[in-house]
N, C-alpha and C positions, 0 to 999 in steps of 0.2 A: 442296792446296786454297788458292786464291786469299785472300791477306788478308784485302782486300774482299768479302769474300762477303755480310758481312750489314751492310756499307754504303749507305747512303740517298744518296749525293753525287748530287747533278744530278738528282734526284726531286721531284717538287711533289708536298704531301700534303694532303689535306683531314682533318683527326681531327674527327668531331663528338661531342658531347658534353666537350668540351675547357674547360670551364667549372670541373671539380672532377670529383676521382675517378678512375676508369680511365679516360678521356677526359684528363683536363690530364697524367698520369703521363706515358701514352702520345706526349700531343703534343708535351712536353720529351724525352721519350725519340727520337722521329724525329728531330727537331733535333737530338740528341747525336747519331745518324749522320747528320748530315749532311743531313739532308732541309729543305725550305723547305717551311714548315708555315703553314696556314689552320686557322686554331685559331676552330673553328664553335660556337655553343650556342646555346640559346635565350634566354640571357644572357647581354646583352650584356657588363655588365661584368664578368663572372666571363670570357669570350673574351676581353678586354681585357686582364684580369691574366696569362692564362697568356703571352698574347702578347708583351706583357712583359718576364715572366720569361724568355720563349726568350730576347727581345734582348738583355737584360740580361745574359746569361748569353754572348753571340755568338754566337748562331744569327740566324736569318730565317726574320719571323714575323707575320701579321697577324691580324686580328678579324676574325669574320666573326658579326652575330649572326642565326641561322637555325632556324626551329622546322622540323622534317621532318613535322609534319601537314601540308605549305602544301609541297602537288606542284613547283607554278609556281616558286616561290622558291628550292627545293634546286635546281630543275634551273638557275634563272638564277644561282644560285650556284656551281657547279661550271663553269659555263659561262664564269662570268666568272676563274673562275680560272686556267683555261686559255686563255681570249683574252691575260690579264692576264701568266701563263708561258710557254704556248706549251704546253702537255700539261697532263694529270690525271692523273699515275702512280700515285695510292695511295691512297684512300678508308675510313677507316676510320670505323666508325658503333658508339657504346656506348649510349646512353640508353635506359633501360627503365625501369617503373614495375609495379608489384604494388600489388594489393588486396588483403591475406589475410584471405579468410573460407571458410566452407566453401561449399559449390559451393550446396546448399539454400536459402542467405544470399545469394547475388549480386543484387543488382539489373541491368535493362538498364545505368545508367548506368555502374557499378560494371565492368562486361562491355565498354563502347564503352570506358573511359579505359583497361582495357587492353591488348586487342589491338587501338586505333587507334593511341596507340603507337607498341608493340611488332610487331606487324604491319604496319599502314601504312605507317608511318611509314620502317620499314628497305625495304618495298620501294619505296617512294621514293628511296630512297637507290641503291637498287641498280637501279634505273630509269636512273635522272639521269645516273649512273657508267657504267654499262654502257653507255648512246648513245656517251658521249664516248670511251668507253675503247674498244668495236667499231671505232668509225670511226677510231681513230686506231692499231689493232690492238696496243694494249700495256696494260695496268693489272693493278693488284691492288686487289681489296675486300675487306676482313676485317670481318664483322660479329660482333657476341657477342651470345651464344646462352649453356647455362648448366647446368652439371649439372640444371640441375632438367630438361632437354630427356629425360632418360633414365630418371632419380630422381625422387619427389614425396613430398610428405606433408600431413597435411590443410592447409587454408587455401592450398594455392598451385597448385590445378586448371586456373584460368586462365592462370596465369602459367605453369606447365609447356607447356603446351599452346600459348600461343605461342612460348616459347621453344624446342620441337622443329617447330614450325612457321619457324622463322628457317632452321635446319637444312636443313632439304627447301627455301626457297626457294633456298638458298647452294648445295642440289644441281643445281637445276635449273636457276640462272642459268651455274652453271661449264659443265653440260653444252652447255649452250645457245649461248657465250660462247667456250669451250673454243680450237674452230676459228677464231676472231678475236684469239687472241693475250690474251684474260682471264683472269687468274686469281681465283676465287672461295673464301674460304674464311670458315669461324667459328674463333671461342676459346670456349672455354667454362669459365668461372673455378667457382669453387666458391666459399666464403664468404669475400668480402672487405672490408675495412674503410673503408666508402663511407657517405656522404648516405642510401642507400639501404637500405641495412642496419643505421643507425644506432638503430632502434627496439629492434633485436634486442642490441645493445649496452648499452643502459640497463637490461638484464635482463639482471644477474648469473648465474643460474643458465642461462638459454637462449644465452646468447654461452659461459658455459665449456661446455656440451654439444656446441654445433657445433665448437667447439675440437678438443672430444676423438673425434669423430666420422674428423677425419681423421687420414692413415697421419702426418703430420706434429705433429700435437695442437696447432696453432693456425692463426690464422686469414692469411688472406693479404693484404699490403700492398697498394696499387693498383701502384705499382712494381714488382709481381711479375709484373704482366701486360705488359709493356714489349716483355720479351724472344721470350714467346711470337707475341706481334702486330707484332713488327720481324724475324722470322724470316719469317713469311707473306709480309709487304710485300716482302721480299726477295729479292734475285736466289739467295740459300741456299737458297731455296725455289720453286726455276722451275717443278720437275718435281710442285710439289704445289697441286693444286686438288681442290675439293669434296670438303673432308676439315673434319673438327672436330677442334683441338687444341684437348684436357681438361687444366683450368692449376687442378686443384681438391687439389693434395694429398694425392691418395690417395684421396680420397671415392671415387670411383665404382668404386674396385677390391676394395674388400675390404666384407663385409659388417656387420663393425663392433657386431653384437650380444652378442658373446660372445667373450673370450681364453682357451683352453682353457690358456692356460701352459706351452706344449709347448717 
């Protein structure tokens, strides 16, 4: 097996959500193989800093700051990054948002912030990517998608449900795409130590239970996701599209109610 196999050299990547969290982990992470990285967020200066820290660090690295509700903008975004390199090898899209309440409780508002999103938003991404990456017959997309895509529990109806909706678009853009040299895939992490999960955190007893929920009994770093989503982008991984790798710890494999002590 070749060294290089899960080497980024000579790849331009777009990471969005690269502002903080599995998005900035991920976008120093590509730079550490070697990838020239477009560190995108809706914040500006949270892009700013990660980009930064790639330099800083000796990678190559820019800001890009980009909200993926705003069609036009992703696509002149990736557009220009490939005028700007010369290809758009690797797209990776993290930013998601949850309302938890029960389904009873939703308001319309409550329902548009988040499967516009979560929905929208990633197929904009995979819109914008997929042009550039068909016509130019090479790329990989990794969006994340999320144990809850399989698993649920009260308060996160909507949010499941986009999140196995990510899934199925990831299937159908590979199929779709397949024939042109794309490859299409998700992550799907389980509970990790994010902006976004930080509510769940300030509650001692609901951050030890999700803890203890997985085969591993604690939670996962955003640097955990690194590897699973530098393996996708990768040439390690030619022979793999419209597949979801589950980066959850265990969660989704064992049932977790009961230790008979066997």
């Amino acid at each position: 097996m070749s060294e290089g196999l899960f080497r980024l050299d000579g790849k331009n990547a777009v990471v969005v959500g690269a502002g903080a969290g599995i998005g900035q982990a991920v976008a120093r992470g590509c730079a550490v193989q070697g990838a020239w990285v477009a560190c995108a967020d809706v914040s500006g200066p949270g892009a700013a800093t990660t980009a930064r820290s790639i330099s800083d660090a000796g990678g190559e690295a820019r800001a890009l700051t980009l909200d993926i509700l705003d069609a036009d903008a992703v696509a002149s975004a990736f557009a220009e990054v490939r005028a700007e390199r010369g290809s758009l090898d690797i797209v990776v899209c993290t930013p998601g948002v949850n309302v938890r309440k029960p389904l009873l409780q939703y308001t319309a508002d409550d329902f548009d912030r988040v499967v516009n999103l979560n929905l929208r938003g990633n197929l904009h991404v995979l819109q914008a990517a997929g042009r550039i990456m068909a016509e130019q017959g090479s790329g990989s997309i990794v969006l994340f998608s999320s144990i809850r895509s399989v698993v649920v529990e009260p308060g996160q109806g909507v949010y499941a449900a986009t999140k196995a909706g990510i899934v199925q678009m990831v299937r159908a853009l590979a199929s779709e795409l397949g024939p042109k040299g794309v490859r299409v895939n998700a992550v799907a992490p389980g509970v990790v130590d994010t902006p976004l999960t930080a509510p769940i955190k300030d509650q001692p007893d609901w951050y030890a239970a999700y803890a203890d929920r997985s085969i591993l009994k604690r939670w996962a770093s955003p640097e955990e996701m690194v590897g699973p989503t530098v393996f996708l982008a990768s040439d390690a991984a030619s022979y793999v599209t419209g597949t979801v790798l589950f980066a959850d710890g265990g969660w989704t494999a064992v049932d977790g109610r009961f230790d008979p002590g066997l």
